[in-house]
C-alpha positions in Angstrom: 133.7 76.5 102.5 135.6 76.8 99.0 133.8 79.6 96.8 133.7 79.5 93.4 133.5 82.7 91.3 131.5 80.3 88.3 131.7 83.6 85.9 135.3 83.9 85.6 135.4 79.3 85.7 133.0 79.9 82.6 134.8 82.9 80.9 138.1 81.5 81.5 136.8 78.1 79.9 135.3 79.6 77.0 138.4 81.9 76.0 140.6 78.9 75.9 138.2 77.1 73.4 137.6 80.2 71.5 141.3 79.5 71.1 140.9 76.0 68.9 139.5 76.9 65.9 136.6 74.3 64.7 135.5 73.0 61.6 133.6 75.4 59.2 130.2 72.9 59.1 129.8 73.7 62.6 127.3 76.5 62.7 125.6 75.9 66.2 126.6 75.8 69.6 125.0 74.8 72.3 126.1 74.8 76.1 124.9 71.9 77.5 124.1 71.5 81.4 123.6 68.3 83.5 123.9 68.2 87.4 125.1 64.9 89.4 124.8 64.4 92.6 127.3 67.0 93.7 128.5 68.8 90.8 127.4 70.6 87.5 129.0 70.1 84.4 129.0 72.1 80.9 130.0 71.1 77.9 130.2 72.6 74.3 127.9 70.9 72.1 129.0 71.8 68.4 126.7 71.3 65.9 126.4 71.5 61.6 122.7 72.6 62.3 120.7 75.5 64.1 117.1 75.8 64.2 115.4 78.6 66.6 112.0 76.9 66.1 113.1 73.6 66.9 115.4 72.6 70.0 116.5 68.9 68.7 118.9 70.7 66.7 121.4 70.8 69.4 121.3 66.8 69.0 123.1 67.1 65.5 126.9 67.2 66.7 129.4 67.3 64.2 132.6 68.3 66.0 133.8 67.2 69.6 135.6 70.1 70.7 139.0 69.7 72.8 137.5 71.3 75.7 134.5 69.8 75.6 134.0 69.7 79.1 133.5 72.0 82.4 132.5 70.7 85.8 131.7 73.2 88.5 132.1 71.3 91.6 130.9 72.5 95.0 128.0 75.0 94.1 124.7 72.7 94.7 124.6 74.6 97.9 124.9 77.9 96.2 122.5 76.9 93.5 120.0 74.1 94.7 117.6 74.4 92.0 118.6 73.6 88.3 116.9 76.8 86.7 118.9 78.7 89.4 121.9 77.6 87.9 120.9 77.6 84.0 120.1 81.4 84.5 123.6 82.5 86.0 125.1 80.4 83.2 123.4 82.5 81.2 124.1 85.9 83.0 128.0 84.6 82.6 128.1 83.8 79.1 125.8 86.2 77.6 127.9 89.0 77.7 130.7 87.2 76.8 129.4 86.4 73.7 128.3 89.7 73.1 131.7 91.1 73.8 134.3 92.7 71.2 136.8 89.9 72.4 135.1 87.5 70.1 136.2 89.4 66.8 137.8 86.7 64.6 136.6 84.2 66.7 134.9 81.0 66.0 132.0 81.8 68.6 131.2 84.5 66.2 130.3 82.7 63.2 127.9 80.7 64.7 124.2 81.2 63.8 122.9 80.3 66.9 124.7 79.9 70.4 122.0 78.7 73.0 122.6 77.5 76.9 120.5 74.3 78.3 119.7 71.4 80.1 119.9 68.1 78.6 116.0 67.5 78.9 114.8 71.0 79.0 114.3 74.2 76.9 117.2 76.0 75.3 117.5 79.7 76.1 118.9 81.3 73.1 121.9 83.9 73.8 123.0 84.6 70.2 
């Protein structure tokens, strides 16, 4: 059975999109999550809004980002229950975010940066 380290997939994916600057409107990111059958996929959801109190926000994209996409193949058996997986997305990108490495970075201008499945609640990491 293949293992799949998903904090480095997730790092590694965010430092190359760090890398492609976006337009200044966007002032909200959200990573998105929705699962299929076999997989898990993120994606970079970049918006001209944030607004802590009010979730829809992360509906208001302005900006499709290059590397929009990130499908995690393989770790349903790892992580059989969605929430499972929303809170090591989390764990991987929180620190990340919170890191030095961001300095100059587009990450670090936003007002907001939040992690979440498509028809649940947004956990807020910045």
């Amino acid at each position: 059975m293949m293992t799949v380290d998903l904090k480095a997939l997730i790092v590694d994916w965010l430092t190359r999109a760090s890398k492609t600057d976006v337009p200044q409107e966007v002032v909200g990111l959200n990573v998105g999550l929705f699962e299929t059958p076999d997989s898990y996929t993120l994606y970079l959801a970049c918006c001209d809004v944030f607004d802590e109190n009010d979730g829809d926000w992360a509906c208001s994209e302005c900006y499709e980002h290059p590397l929009r996409y990130l499908e995690i193949p393989s770790l349903k058996t790892v992580y059989p229950q969605w929430d499972d997986f929303q809170e090591a997305v989390v764990a991987a990108i929180k620190p990340y975010i919170e890191s030095d490495s961001l300095q100059g970075k587009w990450f670090g201008r936003m007002k907001g940066i939040t992690v979440g499945f498509d028809d649940g609640d947004l956990i807020r990491i910045k």
